[in-house]
Structures are given as C-alpha cells and as structure tokens.
N, C-alpha and C positions, 0 to 999 in steps of 0.2 A: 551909802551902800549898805542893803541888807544883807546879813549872811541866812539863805533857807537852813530848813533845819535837813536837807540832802546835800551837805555844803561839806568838803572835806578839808578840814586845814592840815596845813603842813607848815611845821616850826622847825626852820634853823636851830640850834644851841646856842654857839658861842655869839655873847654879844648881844642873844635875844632872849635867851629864857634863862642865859649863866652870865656871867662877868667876864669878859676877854680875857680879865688879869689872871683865872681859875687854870684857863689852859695854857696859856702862856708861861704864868711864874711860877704854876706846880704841876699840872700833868705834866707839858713836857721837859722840861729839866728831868722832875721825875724819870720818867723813860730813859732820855739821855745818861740821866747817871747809871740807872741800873743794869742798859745792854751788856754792858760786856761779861757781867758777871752770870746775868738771866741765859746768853748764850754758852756760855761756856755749862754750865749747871742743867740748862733743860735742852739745849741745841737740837738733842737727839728725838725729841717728841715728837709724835709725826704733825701736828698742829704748827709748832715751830717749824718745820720744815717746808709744811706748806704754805707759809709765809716767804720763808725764804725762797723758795720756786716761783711765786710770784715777783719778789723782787727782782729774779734774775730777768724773768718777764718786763717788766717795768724799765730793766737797765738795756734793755735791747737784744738778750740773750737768748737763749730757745729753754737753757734750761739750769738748774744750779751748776751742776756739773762744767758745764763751760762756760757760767759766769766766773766761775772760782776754783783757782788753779790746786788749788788743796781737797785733801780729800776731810767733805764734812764730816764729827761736826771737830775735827783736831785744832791745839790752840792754833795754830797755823792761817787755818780757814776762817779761823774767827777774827783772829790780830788782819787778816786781808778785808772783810766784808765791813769790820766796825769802822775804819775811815770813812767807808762809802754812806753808810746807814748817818753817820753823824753829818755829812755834810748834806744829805737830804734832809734832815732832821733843822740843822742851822740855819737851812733856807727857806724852810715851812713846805717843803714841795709835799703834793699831793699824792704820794707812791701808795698804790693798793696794799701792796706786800707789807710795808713798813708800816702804815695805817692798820694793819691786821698783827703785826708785831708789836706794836704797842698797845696795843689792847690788849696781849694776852700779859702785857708785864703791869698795865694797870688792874687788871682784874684782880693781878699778888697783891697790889696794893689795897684795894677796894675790902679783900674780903678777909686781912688783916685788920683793916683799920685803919692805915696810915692816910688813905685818903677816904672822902666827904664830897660830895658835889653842891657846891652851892648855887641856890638856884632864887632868881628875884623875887620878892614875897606876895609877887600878886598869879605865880605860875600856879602854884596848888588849886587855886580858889580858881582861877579863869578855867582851867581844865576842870575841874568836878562841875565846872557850871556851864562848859559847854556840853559836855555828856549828857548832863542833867535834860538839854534840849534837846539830844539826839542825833549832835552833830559827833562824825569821829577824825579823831588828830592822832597823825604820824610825825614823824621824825624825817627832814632828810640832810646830813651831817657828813661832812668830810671824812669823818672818824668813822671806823670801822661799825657794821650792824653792833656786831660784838660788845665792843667801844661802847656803843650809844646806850645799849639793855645794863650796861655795868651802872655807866653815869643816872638813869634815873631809878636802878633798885638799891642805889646808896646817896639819895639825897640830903640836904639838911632840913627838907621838908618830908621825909619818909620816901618809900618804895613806891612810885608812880609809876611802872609799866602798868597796873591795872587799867589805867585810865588811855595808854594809849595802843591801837592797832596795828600799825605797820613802821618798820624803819627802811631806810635808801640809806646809801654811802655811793661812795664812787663805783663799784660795782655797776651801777646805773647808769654812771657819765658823770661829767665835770660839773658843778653847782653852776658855772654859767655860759655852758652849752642848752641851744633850747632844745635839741634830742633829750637831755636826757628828762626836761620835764612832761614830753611826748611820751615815754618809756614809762616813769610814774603814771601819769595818769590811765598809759593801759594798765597796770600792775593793780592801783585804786577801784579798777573797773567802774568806772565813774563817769556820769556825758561831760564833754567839753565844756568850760566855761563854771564847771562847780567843785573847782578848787584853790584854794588859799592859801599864798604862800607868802611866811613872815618870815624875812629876812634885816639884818641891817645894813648887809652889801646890794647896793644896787646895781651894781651889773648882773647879779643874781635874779632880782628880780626883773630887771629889764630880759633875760631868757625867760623866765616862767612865763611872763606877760605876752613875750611874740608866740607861747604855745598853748595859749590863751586860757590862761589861769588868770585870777583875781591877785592882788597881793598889794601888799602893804609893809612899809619900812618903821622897823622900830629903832626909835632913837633910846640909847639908853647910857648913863654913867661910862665913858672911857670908851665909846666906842668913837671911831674914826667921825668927822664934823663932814654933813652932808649941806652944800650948799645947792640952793631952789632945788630941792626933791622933785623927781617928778612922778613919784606913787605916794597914795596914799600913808598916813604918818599918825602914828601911835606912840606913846612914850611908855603904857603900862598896858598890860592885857588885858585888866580891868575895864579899859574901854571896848570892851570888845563884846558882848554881851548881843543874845540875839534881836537882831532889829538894830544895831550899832549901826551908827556912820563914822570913821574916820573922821579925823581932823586934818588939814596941811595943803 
C-alpha cells in the first residue's frame, strides 16, 4: 500500500505514538490525585464550569444545577461530584466533561513542569518526514482537543504541534463508532478513501475502515497482544515513509 502525497494520516496517541504506561501510571493518577484540591481552588472558572455542565450532560442530567444538589462551586458540591468524577475515572469511561476536566489539571501540570510526554523515538523523524512529502497528520484521541495540544507542546522530543493540523476527541463520536470517522473525514475536507488511520485497538480501526479509510495497527512495547490482525501492521513509524507497504 502507497500512501499519495494527498493522503491524510490520523494518529491515535496512546499505545501508538506514547507508552500506555505514560497515561495510565502518570497522567491519570495525576488527575485523580489532584481533583479535589483543583476543584475546590479553581471550581469557580467559568472553563471549569464548563466541564462540569457537560458532565452533568454525560451523567443524564439537563444541567449542573440538577445534577448536583448543592450550590457550586461550595465544599459540599465538590465532596457530592468527586465520588462520581473518581469512579468514571477508575473505570477509564469515556466522559467528555471529565476528558475536558482533566486536561485543564494537566495543563497545571504540563506548564509547571511536573509532567513530560514521552513519545517513541521514531514519532519526531516520521512526522518531519511525512510533511517533508506533503502529507498532513492530525490527532484523533480520547483526551480532550485541549488534552492532546498540551501533550505534544511538552514532549520529550520538543513542541510538535508545528508539525501537526487538526485534533478530534470525542466531541466527534466514540473512537469506534464508524459515524464518527464519517464526521472527521467531512471536518478533513478530504475525498473518501484518502485517509489514515494508526491505531493499536482494532475495533478502532475496524470503524475507520467500514467508513472507508485506510489504516493500519501499531504493535508497540505493553500494548494489549493482537492475535491474526486483520489491518495492516507496523511496529515503528519509521516504516511508513512514502511509497511504504505495511508488513502483516
């Protein structure tokens, strides 16, 4: 499979271009420890708030107000919403609201210092060499837009938003519902059939693919063992250069 150079990829994060262990063992713990204190301290921003409005959204509610019997943002409100927030949190669920609340408490982190994104050492070089071609690469991430512009303007490879065009989050639809890669590819403005998407969950890519995207699963260090793949298979992005074929 050739990639043209009017070929637009779209890279997953976690698992494909970062270490699973990155969001797992330090963004979120991170998060988890910090809510209670980030809400009680910034609750009243209307940023925070608007997180919160969506979560109420998310939890079936029409609005904060009659998610949450206290008036925000008092410790009251806060001691009722942080059980809720922590057991979406424990369970990896996919909440926009909370996906946008976390981001705004990694950013504290991000632009302290206290976190680094580490990213595999062939992501810098793959990305400055597909540009180099002509080709352009987005982001589309469970994690918040927000979220995703944090993680690659504080990598351990340097600030890489220059290098890429567009991010998705859930905002769009669930990573593997095939509407929402019907959604991106109007957003891309782009004809059918000329877009790329690197995942290492394959029911991910089994939606991109029925909305007839190209893609390709990366195998990489600790991610989950895929047995007979049925998309194409990459282990480094390195391989990916234009005029590539997949291996698998």
């Amino acid at each position: 499979m050739q990639i043209a150079s009017d070929t637009h990829i779209v890279l997953d994060i976690e698992g494909t271009v970062a270490p699973i262990a990155f969001v797992h063992d330090v963004l979120f713990p991170h998060a988890r420890h910090a809510l209670e204190d980030f809400l009680l301290h910034h609750g009243s921003s209307e940023h925070v708030q608007e997180c919160l409005e969506q979560a109420a959204l998310d939890a079936g509610a029409s609005s904060l107000s009659e998610w949450c019997p206290y008036l925000w943002h008092s410790p009251e409100a806060v001691a009722w919403v942080l059980p809720v927030l922590h057991k979406w949190m424990d369970a990896n669920e996919k909440k926009t609201g909370l996906k946008a609340l976390q981001g705004l408490i990694w950013a504290l982190g991000y632009h302290d210092g206290t976190l680094r994104a580490p990213l595999f050492p062939d992501v810098q070089p793959a990305l400055t060499e597909w540009i180099r071609h002509g080709l352009s690469v987005s982001i589309y991430s469970s994690g918040s837009i927000a979220a995703q512009k944090l993680f690659f303007s504080h990598t351990t490879q340097g600030d890489l938003t220059p290098l890429l065009t567009s991010y998705f989050d859930t905002t769009s639809g669930h990573k593997q519902d095939v509407a929402s890669y019907r959604k991106i590819r109007t957003s891309l403005s782009n004809d059918e059939g000329k877009q790329l998407f690197f995942s290492d969950v394959p029911a991910e890519l089994d939606a991109a693919k029925e909305a007839g995207w190209a893609t390709t699963l990366v195998i990489r260090p600790g991610n989950a063992l895929v047995t007979n793949p049925t998309h194409p298979v990459i282990r480094s992005l390195a391989e990916c250069v234009l005029g590539w074929k997949p291996v698998g």
